[in-house]
C-alpha positions as CSV (number, residue, x, y, z in Angstrom):
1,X,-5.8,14.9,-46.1
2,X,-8.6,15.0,-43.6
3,X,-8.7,13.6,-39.9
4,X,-11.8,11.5,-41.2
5,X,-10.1,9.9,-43.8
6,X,-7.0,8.6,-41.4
7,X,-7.6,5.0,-40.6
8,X,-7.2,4.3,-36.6
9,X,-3.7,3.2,-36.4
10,X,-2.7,6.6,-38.3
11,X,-5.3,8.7,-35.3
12,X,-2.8,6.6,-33.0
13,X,0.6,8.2,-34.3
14,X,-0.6,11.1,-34.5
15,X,-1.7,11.4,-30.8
16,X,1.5,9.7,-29.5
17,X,2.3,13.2,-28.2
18,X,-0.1,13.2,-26.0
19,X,0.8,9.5,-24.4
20,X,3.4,10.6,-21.9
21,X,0.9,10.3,-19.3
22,X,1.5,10.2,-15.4
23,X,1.5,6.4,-14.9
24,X,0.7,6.9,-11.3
25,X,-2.5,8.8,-11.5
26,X,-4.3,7.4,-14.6
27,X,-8.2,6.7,-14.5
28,X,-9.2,4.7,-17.5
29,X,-12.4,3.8,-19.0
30,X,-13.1,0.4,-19.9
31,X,-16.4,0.2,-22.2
32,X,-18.0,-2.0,-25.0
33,X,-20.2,-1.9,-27.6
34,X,-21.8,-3.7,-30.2
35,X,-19.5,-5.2,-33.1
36,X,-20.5,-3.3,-36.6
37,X,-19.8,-5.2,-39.3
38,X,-16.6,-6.4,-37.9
39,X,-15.4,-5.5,-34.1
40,X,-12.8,-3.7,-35.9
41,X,-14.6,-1.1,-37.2
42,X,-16.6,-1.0,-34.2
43,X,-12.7,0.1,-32.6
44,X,-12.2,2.1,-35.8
45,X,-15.4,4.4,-35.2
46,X,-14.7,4.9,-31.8
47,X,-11.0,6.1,-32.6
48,X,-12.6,8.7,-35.2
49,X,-15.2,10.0,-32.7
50,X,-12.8,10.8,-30.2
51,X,-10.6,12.1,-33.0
52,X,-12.5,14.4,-34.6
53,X,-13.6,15.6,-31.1
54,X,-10.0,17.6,-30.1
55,X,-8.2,13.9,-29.5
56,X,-10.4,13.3,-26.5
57,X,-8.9,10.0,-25.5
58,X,-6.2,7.8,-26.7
59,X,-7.8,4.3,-27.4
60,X,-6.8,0.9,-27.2
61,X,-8.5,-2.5,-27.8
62,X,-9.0,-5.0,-24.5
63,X,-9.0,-8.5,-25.2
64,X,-11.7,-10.8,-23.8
65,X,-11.6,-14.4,-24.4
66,X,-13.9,-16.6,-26.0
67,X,-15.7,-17.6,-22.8
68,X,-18.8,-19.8,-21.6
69,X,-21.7,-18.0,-21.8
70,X,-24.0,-20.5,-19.9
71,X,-27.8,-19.5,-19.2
72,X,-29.2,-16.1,-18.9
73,X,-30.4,-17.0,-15.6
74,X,-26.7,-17.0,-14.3
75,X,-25.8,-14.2,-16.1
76,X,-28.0,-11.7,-14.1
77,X,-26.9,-13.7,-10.8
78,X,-23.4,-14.1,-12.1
79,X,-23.5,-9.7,-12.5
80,X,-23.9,-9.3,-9.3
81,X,-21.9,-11.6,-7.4
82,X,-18.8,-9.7,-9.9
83,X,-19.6,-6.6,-9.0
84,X,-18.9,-7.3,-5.0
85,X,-15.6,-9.5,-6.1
86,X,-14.6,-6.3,-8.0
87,X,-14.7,-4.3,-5.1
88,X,-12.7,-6.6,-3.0
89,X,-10.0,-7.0,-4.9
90,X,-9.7,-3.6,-5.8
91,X,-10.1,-3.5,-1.7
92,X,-7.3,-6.0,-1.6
93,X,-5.1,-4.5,-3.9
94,X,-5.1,-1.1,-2.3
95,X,-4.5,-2.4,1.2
96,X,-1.4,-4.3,-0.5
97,X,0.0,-0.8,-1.9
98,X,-0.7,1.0,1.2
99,X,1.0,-1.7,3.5
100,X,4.2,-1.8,1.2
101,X,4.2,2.2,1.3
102,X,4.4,1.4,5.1
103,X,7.4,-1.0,5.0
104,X,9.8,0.7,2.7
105,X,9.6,3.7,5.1
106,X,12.2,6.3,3.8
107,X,12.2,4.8,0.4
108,X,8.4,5.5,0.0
109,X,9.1,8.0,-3.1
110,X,9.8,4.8,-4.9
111,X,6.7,2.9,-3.8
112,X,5.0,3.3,-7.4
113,X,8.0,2.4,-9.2
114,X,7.4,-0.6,-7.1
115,X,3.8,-1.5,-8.0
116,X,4.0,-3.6,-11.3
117,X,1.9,-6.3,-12.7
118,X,3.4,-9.0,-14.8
119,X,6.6,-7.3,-14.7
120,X,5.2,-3.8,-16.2
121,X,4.1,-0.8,-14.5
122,X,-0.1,-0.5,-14.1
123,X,-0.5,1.4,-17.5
124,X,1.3,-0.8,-19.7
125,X,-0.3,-3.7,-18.4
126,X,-4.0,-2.8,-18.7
127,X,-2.9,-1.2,-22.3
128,X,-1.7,-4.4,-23.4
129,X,-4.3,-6.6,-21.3
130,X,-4.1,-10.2,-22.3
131,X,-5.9,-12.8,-20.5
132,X,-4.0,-15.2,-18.6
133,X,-5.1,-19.0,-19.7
134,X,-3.1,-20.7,-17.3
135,X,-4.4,-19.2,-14.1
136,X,-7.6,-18.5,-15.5
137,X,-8.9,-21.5,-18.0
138,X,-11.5,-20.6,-20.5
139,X,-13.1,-24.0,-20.6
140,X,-14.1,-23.7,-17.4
141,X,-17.4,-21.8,-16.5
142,X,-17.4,-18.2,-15.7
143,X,-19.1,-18.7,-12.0
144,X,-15.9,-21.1,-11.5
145,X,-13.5,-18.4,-12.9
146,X,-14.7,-16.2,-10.9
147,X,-14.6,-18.1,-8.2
148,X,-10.9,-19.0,-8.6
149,X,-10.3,-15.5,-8.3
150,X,-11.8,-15.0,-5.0
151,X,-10.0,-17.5,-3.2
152,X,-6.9,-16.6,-4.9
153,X,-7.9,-12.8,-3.6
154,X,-8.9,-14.2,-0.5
155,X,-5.5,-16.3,0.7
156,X,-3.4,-12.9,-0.1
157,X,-5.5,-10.9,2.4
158,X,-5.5,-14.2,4.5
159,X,-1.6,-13.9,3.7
160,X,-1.3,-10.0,4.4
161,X,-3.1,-10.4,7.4
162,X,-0.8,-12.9,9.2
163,X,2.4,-11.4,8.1
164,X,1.5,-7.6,8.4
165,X,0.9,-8.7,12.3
166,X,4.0,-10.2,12.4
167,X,6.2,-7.3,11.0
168,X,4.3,-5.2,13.0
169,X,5.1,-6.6,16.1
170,X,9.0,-7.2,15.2
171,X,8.7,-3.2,13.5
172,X,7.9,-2.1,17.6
173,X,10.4,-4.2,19.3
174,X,12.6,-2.7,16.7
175,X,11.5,1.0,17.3
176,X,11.8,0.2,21.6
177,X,15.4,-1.1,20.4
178,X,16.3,2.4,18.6
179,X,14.9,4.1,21.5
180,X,16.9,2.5,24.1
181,X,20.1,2.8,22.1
182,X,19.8,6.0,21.2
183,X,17.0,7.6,23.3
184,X,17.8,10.5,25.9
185,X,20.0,9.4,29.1
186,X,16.4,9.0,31.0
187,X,15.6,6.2,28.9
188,X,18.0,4.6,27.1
189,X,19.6,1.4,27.9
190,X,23.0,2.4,29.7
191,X,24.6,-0.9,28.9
192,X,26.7,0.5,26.2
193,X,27.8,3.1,27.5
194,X,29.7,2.0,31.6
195,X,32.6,-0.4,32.0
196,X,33.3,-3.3,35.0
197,X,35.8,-0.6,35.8
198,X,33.3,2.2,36.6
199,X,31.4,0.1,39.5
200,X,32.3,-1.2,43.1
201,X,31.3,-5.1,42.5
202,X,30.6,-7.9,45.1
203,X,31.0,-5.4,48.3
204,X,28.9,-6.3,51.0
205,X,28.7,-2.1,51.9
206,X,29.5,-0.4,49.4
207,X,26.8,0.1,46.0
208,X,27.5,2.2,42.7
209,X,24.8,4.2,41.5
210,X,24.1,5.6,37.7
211,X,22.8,9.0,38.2
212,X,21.6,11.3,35.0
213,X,22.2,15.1,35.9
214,X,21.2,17.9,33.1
215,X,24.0,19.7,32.0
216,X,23.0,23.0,33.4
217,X,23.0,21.2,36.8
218,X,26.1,19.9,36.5
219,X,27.8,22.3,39.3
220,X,25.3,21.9,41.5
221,X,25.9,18.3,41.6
222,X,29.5,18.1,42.1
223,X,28.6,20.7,44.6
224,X,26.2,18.5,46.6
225,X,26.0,15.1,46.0
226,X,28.5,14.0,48.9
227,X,26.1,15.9,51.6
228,X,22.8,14.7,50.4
229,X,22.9,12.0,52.7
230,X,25.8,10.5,55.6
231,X,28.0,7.6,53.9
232,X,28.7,9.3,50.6
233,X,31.7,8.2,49.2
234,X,34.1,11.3,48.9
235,X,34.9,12.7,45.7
236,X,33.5,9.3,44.3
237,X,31.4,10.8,41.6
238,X,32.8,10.6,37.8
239,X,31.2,11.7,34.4
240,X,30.7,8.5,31.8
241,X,28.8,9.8,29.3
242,X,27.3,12.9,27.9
243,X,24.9,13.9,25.5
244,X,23.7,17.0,24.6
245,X,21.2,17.3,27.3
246,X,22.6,15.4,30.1
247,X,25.3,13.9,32.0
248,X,25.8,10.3,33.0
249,X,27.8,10.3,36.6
250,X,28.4,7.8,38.7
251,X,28.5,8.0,42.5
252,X,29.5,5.3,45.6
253,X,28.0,4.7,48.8
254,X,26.8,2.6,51.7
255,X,24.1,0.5,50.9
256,X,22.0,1.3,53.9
257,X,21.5,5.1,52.4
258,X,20.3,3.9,49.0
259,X,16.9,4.8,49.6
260,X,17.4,7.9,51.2
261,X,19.7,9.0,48.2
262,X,17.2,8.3,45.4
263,X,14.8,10.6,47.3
264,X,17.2,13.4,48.0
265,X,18.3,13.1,44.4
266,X,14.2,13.4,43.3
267,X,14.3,16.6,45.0
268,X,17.6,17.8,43.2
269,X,16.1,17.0,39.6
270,X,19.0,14.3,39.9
271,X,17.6,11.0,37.9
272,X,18.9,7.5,39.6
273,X,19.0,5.0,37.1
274,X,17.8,1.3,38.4
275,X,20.6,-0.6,36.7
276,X,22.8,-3.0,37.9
277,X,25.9,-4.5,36.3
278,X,25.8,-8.0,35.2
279,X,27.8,-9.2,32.0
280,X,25.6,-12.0,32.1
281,X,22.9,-9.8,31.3
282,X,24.2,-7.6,29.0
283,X,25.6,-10.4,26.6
284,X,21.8,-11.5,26.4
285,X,20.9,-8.1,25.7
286,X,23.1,-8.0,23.2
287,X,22.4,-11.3,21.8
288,X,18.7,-10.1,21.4
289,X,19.6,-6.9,19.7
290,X,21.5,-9.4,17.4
291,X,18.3,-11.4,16.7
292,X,16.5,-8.0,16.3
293,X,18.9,-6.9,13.9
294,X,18.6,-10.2,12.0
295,X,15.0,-10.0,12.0
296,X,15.2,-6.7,10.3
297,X,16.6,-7.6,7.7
298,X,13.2,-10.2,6.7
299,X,11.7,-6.5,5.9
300,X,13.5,-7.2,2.3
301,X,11.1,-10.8,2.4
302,X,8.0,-8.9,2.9
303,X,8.7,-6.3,0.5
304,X,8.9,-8.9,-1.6
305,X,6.4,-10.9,-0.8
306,X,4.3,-7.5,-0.7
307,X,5.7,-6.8,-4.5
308,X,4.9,-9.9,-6.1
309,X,1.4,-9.9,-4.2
310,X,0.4,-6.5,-5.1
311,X,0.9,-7.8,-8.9
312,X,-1.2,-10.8,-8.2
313,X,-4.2,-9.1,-6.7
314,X,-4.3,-6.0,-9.7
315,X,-4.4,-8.7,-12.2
316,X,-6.8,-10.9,-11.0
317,X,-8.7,-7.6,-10.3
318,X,-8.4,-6.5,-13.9
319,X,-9.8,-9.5,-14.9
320,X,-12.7,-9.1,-12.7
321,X,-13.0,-6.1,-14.8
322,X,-13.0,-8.3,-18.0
323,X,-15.2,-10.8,-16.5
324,X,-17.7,-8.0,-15.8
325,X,-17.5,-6.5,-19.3
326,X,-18.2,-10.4,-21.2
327,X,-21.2,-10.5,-18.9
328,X,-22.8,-7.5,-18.9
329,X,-22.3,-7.0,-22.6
330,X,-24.0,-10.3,-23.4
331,X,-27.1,-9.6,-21.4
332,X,-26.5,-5.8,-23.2
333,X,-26.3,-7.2,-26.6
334,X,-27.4,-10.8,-26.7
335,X,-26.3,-13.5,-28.6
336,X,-24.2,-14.5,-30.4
337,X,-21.4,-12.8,-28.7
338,X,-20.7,-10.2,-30.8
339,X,-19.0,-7.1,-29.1
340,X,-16.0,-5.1,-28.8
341,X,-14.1,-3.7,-25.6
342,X,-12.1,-0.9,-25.4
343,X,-10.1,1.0,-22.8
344,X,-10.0,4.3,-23.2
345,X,-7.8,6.7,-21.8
346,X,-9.1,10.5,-21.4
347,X,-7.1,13.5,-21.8
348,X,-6.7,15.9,-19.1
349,X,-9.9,18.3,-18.6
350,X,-12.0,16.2,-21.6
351,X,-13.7,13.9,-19.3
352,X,-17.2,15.6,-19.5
353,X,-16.5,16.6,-23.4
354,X,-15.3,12.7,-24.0
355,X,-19.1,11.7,-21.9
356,X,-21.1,13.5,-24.2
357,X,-19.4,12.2,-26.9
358,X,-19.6,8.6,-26.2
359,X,-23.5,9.4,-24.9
360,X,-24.2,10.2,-28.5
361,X,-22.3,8.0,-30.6
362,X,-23.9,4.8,-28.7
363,X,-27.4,6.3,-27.9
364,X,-29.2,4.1,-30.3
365,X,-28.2,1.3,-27.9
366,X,-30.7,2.1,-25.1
367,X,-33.3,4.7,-25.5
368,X,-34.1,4.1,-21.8
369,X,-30.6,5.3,-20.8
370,X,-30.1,8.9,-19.8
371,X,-27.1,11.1,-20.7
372,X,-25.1,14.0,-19.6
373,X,-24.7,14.2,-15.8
374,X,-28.1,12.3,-15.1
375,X,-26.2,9.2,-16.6
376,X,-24.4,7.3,-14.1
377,X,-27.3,7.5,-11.6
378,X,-29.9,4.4,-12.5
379,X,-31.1,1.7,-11.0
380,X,-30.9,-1.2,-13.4
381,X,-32.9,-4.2,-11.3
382,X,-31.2,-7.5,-11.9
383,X,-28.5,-6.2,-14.5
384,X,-26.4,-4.5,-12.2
385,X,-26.1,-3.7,-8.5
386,X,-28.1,-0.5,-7.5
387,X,-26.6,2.8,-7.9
388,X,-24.0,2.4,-10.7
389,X,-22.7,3.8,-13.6
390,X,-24.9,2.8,-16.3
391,X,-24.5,4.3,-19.6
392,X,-26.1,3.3,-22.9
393,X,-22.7,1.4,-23.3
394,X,-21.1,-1.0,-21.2
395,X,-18.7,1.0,-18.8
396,X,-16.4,0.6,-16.1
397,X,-14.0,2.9,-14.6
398,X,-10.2,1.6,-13.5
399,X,-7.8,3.8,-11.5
400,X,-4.0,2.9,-11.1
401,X,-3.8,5.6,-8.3
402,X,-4.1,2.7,-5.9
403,X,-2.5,4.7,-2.8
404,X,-4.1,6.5,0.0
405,X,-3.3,10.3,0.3
């Protein structure tokens, strides 16, 4: 039995092998063309060209509504106003994928296993593309459909905006936090890390001071610290904590010598730390790092919120896409509606075979149309914006790589 003799769903099991595609990096083509005698065979010939051509593609329908057609008058205004709401909320939908890249942090290996539409990963969806009648009723005009779709677009960027500024801010307090609690001894926030015990407290003469010595200077501390200046407290000086830089000592003197201390310290490479003990302050500290803490955890809300978003935004995009196709394929074709669309998925290295393929099977459609690699490059006044694709077919082209390298 010959390839041409296999109907379409057959071509389809037989290229099933080649359907295990990467789901992250797919570009498909969405096109249309004139029904034949039914749209099906209009499918059918398409699935045999590609066929016969080294399985070029692997082929699927995409269903478009019965919608309102109105006047050709808004059709041609009606194409360009969706081309600039295509590339918004593809805008849209990218910055939603990049921002939730940004707030699962370590777990960003999983961010595409995160990006689903409808509950099904980016591929499935657009493969098995079915319009959504209750968001998107097909009484109503398309201009209104469309227009439904922007504000919808336009109140998740509105959305992103406000809460993106807001994690933001509470992702830097949160990152000062980490530094202060676990930051070099220069830094960090020492209250953690002395006891009541390790200071002299309500003396009118006598202050503790919190001094960070590198380890390799260690000797020449213990060495020196009680002649740096008069009123030293002997053999006052004690280590608290270590890290694997530095030492945290403490040290006791007169009050009246503070000053001179700090400097004689400066010219030791001795650090004073300005800190004084109050367990008044330190419970507020900690209460804020509790707050902080609690406030981290609301990164699980914006994921979320990011998640369900993302889905929201690719399929109102997608049926943009669909919008796009119905109204370019109607000023394309003219009435009565009588088209077929179809996504098409191209094969590794067969995009240039699979152009010159489709550039001859719908040639007869529009003589004025060029093909090959000067295709793509005209300037169709009032049918599309400037400097598109154009084809002798209705195309479009639809990436799920959505994320920024």
């Amino acid at each position: 039995m010959s390839i041409k003799s296999l109907n379409c769903l057959q071509i389809h099991g037989i290229v099933s092998l080649f359907r295990r595609v990467t789901r992250t990096m797919a570009e498909f083509w969405l096109v249309s063309a004139p029904g034949d005698k039914t749209c099906q065979q209009t499918f059918d010939k398409l699935c045999m060209t590609t066929a016969n051509q080294n399985m070029l593609s692997t082929n699927y329908k995409f269903a478009i509504p019965d919608l309102k057609v109105g006047t050709l008058d808004i059709l041609v205004g009606l194409s360009d106003d969706l081309g600039k709401l295509d590339a918004y909320c593809e805008s849209v939908t990218k910055k939603i994928a990049q921002y939730l890249g940004e707030v699962l942090e370590a777990q960003r290996d999983k961010l595409q296993e995160n990006l689903v539409a409808n509950g099904v990963d980016l591929v499935t969806y657009l493969t098995r593309f079915q319009w959504d009648l209750a968001k998107y009723p097909i009484k109503q005009s398309l201009k209104n459909i469309a227009e439904i779709i922007g504000k919808q677009v336009s109140q998740i960027e509105t959305d992103l905006r406000t809460k993106s500024q807001a994690y933001n801010s509470l992702k830097g307090n949160l990152q000062n936090l980490e530094r202060k609690a676990t930051g070099s001894l220069l830094t960090r926030n020492l209250g953690d890390l002395v006891k009541k015990e390790d200071f002299v407290l309500d003396s009118e003469y006598l202050q503790t001071l919190l001094v960070v010595v590198p380890k390799s200077f260690h000797h020449e501390w213990a060495a020196k610290y009680e002649q740096l200046t008069d009123m030293v407290v002997p053999r006052s000086s004690r280590i608290l904590y270590e890290d694997d830089e530095n030492c945290l000592v403490s040290v006791t003197l007169f009050r009246r010598v503070v000053d001179e201390f700090r400097h004689k310290c400066r010219e030791n490479k001795f650090n004073v730390r300005d800190f004084q003990y109050s367990e008044t302050e330190m419970a507020a500290g900690k209460t804020e790092i509790n707050k902080l803490e609690a406030d981290k955890k609301k990164q699980y809300d914006i994921s979320e919120w990011l998640k369900v978003n993302f889905g929201e935004c690719f399929t109102a995009w997608i049926h943009v896409k669909a919008l796009r196709v119905f109204v370019e394929s109607v000023l394309r074709y003219g009435l009565p509606v009588n088209f077929q669309a179809m996504l098409l998925l191209p094969h590794k290295k067969s995009l240039r075979k699979l152009r010159e393929v489709l550039n001859d099977l719908y040639s007869h459609l529009d003589n004025s149309a060029m093909s090959g690699d000067m295709a793509g490059q005209m300037d169709i006044p009032g049918l599309m914006m400037g400097n598109v694709d154009y084809y002798p077919y209705v195309f479009y082209k639809i990436t799920t790589d959505l994320i920024e390298k």
